[in-house]
C-alpha positions as CSV (number, residue, x, y, z in Angstrom):
1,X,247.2,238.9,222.1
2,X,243.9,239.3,224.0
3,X,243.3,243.1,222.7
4,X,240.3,244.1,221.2
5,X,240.2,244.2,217.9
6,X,237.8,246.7,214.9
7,X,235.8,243.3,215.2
8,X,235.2,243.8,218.2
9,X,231.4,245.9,217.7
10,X,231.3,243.6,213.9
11,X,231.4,240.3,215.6
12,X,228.1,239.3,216.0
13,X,226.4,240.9,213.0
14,X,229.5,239.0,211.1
15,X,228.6,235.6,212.1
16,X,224.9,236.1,211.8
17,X,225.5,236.8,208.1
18,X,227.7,233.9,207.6
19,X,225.7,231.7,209.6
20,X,221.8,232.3,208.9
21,X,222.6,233.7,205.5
22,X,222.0,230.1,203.8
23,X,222.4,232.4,200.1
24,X,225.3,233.9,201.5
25,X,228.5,234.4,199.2
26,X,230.2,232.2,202.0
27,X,227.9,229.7,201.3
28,X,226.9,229.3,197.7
29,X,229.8,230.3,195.9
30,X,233.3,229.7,198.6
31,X,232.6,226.5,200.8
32,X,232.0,224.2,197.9
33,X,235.2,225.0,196.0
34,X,237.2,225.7,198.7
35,X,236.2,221.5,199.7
36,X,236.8,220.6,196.4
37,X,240.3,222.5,195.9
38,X,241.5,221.3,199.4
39,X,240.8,217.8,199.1
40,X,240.1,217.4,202.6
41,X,240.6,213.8,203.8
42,X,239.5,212.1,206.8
43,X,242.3,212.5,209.4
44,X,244.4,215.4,208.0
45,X,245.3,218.6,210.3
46,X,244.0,221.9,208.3
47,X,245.1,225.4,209.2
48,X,242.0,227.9,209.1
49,X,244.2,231.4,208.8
50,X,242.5,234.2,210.0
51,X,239.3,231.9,210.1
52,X,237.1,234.7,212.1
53,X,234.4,233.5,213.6
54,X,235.1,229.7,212.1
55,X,232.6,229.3,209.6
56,X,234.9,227.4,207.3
57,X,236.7,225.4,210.2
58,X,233.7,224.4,211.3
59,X,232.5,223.2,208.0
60,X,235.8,221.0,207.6
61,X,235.6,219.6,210.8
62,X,231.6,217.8,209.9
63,X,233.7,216.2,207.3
64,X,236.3,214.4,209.7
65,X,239.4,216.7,209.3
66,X,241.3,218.4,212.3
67,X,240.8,221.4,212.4
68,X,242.9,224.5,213.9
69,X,241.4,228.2,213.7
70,X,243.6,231.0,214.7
71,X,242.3,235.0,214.1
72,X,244.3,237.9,215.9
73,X,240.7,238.9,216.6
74,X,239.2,238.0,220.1
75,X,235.9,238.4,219.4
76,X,235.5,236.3,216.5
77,X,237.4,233.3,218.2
78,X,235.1,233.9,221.1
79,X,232.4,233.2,218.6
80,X,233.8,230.5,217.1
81,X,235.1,228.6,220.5
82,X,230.7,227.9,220.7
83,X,230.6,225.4,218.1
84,X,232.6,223.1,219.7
85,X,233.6,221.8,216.3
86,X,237.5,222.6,216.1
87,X,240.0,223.7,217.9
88,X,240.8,227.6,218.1
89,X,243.3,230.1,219.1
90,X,243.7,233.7,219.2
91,X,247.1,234.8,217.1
92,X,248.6,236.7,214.7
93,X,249.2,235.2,210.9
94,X,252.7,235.5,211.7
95,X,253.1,234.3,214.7
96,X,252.4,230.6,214.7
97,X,254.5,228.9,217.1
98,X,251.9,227.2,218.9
99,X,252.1,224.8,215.8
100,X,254.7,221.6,216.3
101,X,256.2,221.4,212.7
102,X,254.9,219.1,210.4
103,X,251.6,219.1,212.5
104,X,249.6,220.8,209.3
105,X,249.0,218.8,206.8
106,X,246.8,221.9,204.3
């Protein structure tokens, strides 16, 4: 990969909504059931698909889990790769070979 993407100019303002947006949709309404429908458990390997700029692999990670965040878009990954919390790569949905099998548990 390594091409720019239409996030490319969206990036920043993207993860400044997410991120200082404490009333954001992200926030209030996804993140809470998306940890209670996962069931994340301390140890498990979760796949963030198209995570963008890792707001949601971050947030899994503070609670123990691996955490793997792939987005075809460079930008956001760029982004995300700042936190330090979780690993992330840059690639396509369906193109995951980077992956062992087996090394996902959700």
């Amino acid at each position: 990969m390594g091409k720019n993407t239409s996030w490319g100019k969206a990036a920043n303002w993207y993860n400044d909504l997410i991120e200082k947006d404490k009333d954001s949709y992200q926030q209030k309404l996804i993140l809470p059931n998306l940890i209670r429908l996962v069931e994340a458990k301390r140890g498990e390997a979760i796949l963030d698909l198209a995570c963008g700029q890792g707001f949601f692999t971050q947030e899994f990670a503070k609670l123990g889990v691996k955490t793997i965040g792939t987005d075809i878009a460079p930008e956001l990954i760029e982004i995300a790769k700042k936190s330090k919390l979780g690993e992330y790569r840059v690639a396509p949905a369906h193109d995951l070979s980077f992956l062992s099998d087996s090394s996902i548990d959700k």
